[in-house]
C-alpha positions in Angstrom: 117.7 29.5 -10.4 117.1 25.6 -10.7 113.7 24.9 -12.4 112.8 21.2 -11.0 111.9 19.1 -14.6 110.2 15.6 -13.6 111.7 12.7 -15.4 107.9 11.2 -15.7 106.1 10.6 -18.6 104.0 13.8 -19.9 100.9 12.2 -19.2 100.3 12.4 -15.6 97.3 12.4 -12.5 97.1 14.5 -9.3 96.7 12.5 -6.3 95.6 14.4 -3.1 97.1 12.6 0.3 95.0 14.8 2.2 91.6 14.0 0.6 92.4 10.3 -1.0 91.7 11.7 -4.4 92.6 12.3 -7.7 92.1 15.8 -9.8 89.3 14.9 -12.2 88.7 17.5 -15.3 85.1 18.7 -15.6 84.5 20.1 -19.2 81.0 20.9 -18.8 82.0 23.3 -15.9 85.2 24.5 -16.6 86.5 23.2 -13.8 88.8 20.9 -12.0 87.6 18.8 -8.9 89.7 16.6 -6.7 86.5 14.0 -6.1 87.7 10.8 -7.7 88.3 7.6 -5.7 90.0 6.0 -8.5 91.4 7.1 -11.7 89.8 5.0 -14.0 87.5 8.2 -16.0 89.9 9.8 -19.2 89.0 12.8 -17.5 91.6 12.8 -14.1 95.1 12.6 -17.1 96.8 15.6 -17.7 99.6 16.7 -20.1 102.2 18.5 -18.4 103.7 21.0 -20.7 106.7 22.7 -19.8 107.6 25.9 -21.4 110.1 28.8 -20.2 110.5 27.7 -16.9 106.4 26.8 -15.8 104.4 24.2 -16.2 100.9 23.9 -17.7 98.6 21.5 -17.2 96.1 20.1 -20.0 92.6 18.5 -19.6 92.0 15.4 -21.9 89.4 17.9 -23.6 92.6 19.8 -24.5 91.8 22.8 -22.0 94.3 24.5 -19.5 93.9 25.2 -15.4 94.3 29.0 -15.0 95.1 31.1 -12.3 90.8 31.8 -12.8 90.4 28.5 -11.2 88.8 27.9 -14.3 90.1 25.5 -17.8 90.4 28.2 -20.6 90.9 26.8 -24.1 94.8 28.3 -25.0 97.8 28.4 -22.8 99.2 31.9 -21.9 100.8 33.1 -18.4 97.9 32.5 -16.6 98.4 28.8 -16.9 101.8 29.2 -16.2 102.7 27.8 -12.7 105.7 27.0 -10.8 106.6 23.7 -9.6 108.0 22.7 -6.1 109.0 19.0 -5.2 109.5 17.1 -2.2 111.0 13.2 -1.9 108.3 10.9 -2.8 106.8 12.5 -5.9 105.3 15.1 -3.9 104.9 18.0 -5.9 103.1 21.7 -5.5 102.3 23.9 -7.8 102.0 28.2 -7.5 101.1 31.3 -9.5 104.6 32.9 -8.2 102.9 35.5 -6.6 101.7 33.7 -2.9 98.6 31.8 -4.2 99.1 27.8 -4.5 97.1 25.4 -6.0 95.1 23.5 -3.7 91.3 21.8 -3.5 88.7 24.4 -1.4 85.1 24.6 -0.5 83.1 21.5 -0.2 83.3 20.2 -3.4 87.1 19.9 -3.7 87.3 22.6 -6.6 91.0 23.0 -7.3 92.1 26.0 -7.5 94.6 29.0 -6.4 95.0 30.3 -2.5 96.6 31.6 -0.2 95.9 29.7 2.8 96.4 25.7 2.8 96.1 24.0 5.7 97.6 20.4 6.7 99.9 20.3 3.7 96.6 20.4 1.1 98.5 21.7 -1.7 100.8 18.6 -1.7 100.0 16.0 -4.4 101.3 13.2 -5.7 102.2 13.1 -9.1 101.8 9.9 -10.9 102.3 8.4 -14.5 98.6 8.1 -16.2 97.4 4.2 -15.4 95.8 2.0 -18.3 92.4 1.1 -17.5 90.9 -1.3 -20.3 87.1 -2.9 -20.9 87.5 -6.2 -22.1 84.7 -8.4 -24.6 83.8 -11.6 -24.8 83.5 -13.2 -28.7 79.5 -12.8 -27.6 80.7 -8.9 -27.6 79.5 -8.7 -23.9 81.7 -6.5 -21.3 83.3 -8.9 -18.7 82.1 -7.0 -15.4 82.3 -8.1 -11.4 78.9 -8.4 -10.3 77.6 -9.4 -6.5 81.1 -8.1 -5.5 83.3 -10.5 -6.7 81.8 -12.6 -9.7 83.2 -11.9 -13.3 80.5 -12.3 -16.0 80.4 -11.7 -19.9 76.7 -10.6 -19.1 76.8 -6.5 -20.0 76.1 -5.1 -23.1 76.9 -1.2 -21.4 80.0 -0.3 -20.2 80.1 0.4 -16.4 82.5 1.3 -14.1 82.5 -2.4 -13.0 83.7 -3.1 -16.7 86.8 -1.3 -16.4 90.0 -3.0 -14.8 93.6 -1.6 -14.7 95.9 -3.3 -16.8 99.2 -3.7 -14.7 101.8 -6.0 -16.4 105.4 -7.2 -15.7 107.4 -5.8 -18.4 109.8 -8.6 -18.2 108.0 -11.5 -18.4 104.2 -10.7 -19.9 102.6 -11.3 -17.4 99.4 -9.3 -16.3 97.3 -8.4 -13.6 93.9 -6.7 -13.8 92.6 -4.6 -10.7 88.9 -4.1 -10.9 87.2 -0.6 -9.6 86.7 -2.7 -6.6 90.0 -2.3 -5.7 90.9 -6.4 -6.0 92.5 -8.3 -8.8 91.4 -10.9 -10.7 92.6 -14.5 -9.5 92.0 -17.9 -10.2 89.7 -19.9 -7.4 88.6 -23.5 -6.6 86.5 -25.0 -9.2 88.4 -22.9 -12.1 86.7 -20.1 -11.5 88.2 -16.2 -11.7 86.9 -14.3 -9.3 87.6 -10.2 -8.4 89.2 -10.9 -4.6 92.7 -11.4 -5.4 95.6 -8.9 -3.4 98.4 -7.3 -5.1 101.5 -10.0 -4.5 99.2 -13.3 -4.8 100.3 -15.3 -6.9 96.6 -16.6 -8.5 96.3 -13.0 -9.8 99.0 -13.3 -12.4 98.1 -14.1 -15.7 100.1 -14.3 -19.0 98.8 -12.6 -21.6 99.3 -13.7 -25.5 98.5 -11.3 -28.6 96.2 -12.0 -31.7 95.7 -9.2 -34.3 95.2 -7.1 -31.5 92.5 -9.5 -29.0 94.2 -11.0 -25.9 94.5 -14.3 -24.7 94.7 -14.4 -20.9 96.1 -18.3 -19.0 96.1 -18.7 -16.0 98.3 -19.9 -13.5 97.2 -23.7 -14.2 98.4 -23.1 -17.5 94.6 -23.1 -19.0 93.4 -20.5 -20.6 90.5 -18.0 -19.6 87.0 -18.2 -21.4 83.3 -17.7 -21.0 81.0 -20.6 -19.5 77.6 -21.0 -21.2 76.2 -18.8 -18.0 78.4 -16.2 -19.1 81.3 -16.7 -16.2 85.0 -16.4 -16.6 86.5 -19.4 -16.0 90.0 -20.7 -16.6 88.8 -24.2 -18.7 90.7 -25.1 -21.5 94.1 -26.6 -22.4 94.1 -25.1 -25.9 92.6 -21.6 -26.9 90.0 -20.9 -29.5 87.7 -17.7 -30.7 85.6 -18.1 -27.3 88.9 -17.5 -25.2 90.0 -14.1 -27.1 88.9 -11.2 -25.5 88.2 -7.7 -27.3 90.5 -5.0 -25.5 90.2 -1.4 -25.5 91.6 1.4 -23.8 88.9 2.8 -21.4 90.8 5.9 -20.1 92.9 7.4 -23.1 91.2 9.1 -25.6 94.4 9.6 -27.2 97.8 8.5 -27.1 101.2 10.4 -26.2 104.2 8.2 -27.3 107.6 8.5 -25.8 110.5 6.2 -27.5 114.1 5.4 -27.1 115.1 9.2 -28.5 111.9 11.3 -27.4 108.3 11.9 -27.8 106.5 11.5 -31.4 105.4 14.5 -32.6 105.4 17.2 -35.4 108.5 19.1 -36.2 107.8 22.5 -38.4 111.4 22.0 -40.0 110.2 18.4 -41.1 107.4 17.2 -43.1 106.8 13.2 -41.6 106.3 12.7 -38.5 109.7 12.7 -35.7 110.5 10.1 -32.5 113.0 12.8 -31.0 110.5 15.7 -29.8 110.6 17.2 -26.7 107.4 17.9 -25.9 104.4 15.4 -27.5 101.8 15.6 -29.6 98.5 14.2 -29.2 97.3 11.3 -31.0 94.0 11.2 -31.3 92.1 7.7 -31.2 89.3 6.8 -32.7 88.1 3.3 -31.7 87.5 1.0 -34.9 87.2 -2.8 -33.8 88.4 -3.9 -30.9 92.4 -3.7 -30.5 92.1 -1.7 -33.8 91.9 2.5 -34.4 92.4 5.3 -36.4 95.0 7.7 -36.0 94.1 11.2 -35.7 96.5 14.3 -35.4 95.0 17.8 -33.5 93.9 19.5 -36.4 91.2 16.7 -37.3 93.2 15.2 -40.6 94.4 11.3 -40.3 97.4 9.5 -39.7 98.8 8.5 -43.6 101.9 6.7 -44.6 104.7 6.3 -47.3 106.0 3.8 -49.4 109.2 3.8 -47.6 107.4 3.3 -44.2 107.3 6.6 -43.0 104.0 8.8 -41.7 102.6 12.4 -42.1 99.8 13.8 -40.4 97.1 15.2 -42.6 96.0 12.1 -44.2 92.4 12.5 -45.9 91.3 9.2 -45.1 91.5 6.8 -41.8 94.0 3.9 -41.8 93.8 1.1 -39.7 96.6 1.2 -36.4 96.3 -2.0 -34.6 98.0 -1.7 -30.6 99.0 -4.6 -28.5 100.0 -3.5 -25.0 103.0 -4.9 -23.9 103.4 -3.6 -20.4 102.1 -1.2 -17.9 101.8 1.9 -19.9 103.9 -0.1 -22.7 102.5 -0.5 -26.0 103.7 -1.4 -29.9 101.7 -0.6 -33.1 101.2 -2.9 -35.8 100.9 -0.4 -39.0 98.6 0.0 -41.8 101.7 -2.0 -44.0 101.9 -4.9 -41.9 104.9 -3.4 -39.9 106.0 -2.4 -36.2 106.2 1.1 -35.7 109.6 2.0 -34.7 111.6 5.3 -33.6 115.0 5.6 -35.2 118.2 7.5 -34.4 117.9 9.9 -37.3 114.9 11.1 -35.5 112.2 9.9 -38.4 109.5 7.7 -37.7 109.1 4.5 -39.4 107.0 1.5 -40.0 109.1 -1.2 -41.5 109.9 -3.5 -38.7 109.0 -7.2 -39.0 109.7 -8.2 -35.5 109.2 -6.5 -31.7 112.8 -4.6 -30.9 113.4 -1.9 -28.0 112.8 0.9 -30.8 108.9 -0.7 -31.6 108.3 0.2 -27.8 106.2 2.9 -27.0 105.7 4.5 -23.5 102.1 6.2 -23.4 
């Protein structure tokens, strides 16, 4: 029998048609409800591991759904399920024995049954999104207040702090879609406001890199920066410390990297790290300076590399990883060595590029 095997990325989200919602992963609890508007929390990804024919999904607290309805810390055949697809992405998932996977009860708890009604254990599944903060040189969040204004005014993340990061792989150039559900675009009087639609031209922005800060101009060619009152505006000609942005990824606590030959992971049969796996590893990512982090493998040792350029994962001490994203889930790394991080045919890992080729980019 044919076992469907999606071609997407390993990091994934549920989306419910039905109830307009994503699965969201609820460590306290255990559990996994299908309340959240928009995917912006860490919690609402999902590794999907395929083993012997099933799949298995992950929480980002490393936890797998069970047939208990309830995240248990290992995998084992009671997070085993079986996949069905239909055109669209449209995908539902079964214990093989009658019960699917659908959300029940008033609170949307995700879980097995045998009785779905209107199609309810139909979801859509999607590649995880990139949802960034961004901070001013005055290390404020930019956030939309009153709706629509964008001000470098908070000094606490919200969820009006976080926008998805949506680029054009082609060309670098980015648009960023607040939680309100509109884009950032360029107005009258230079202003950048959070009312722009999907296909308008005002809401595309190029993007240029700086030891991992981001430059953002506008469609007037000038370049976006804070006003003393604290607004984003797009104001000067020629871009200085006040126009650079801290970035940081708001929704991955770590990374899953998929090259030219494979995922990057651990390989018992090799001791530095492989580009040709084929199922991931996670790395962990802890947040240094903005743009900047350390590189954690699962078992809580760091990221450390070679003379020749190569890594291994149980490094005693924390190295500095600097990521510039370079596309909608697209991403390089700038190694501790001053070097892209590249995957190679051999299957080894290496640091030891000086410029951006197709092997320094990284799905994640």
């Amino acid at each position: 029998m044919w076992t469907p095997r999606p071609a997407l990325h390993a990091h994934v989200i549920l989306y419910s048609p039905l109830h307009r919602c994503y699965a969201r992963a609820d460590p306290t609890l255990s559990r996994v409800w299908v309340d959240a508007p928009i995917p912006y929390l860490g919690e609402c990804g999902f590794l999907l591991h395929f083993q012997d024919g099933c799949y298995h999904l992950e929480s980002s607290t490393h936890c797998f759904l069970s047939h208990l309805d309830r995240l248990v810390s290992q995998p084992s055949t009671q997070t085993a399920f079986h996949m069905q697809v239909r055109p669209g992405g449209l995908v539902a998932l079964s214990d093989g024995e009658g019960g699917m996977l659908y959300a029940q009860g008033p609170r949307l708890l995700l879980g097995l049954g045998s009785s779905p009604h209107r199609g309810e254990e139909w979801f859509i599944l999607q590649h995880c999104p990139t949802w960034v903060s961004l901070r001013s040189r005055s290390r404020k969040f930019l956030s939309v207040i009153y709706d629509v204004e964008v001000y470098a005014a908070s000094e606490h993340l919200t969820p009006m702090s976080l926008f998805q990061f949506e680029s054009d792989n082609d060309n670098l150039t980015l648009q960023l879609r607040s939680a309100n559900g509109c884009y950032l675009a360029q107005r009258r009087h230079r202003t950048v406001l959070a009312n722009g639609h999907p296909l308008e031209c005002d809401t595309f922005f190029r993007m240029h890199w700086n030891c991992g800060r981001i430059i953002l101009q506008s469609p007037n060619r000038r370049f976006l920066g804070i006003a003393p009152n604290g607004l984003l505006m797009a104001s000067v000609t020629i871009p200085g410390p006040n126009e650079e942005f801290g970035i940081r990824l708001a929704n991955r606590p770590f990374l899953v990297l998929r090259g030219r030959y494979g995922y990057v992971g651990i390989s018992p049969e090799h001791d530095l790290m492989q580009c040709n796996m084929d199922q991931p590893n996670c790395i962990h990512l802890l947040p240094c300076r903005q743009g900047i982090y350390h590189f954690q493998a699962q078992g809580g040792s760091f990221w450390s590399i070679t003379s020749f350029g190569t890594f291994r994962p149980w490094g005693k001490f924390a190295l500095n990883f600097c990521i510039e994203l370079q596309g909608s889930n697209l991403l390089t790394v700038l190694a501790p060595n001053g070097f892209y991080m590249r995957s190679d045919r051999s299957g080894t890992l290496f640091a030891d590029s000086e410029d951006i080729t197709k092997e320094c980019i990284w799905e994640f």
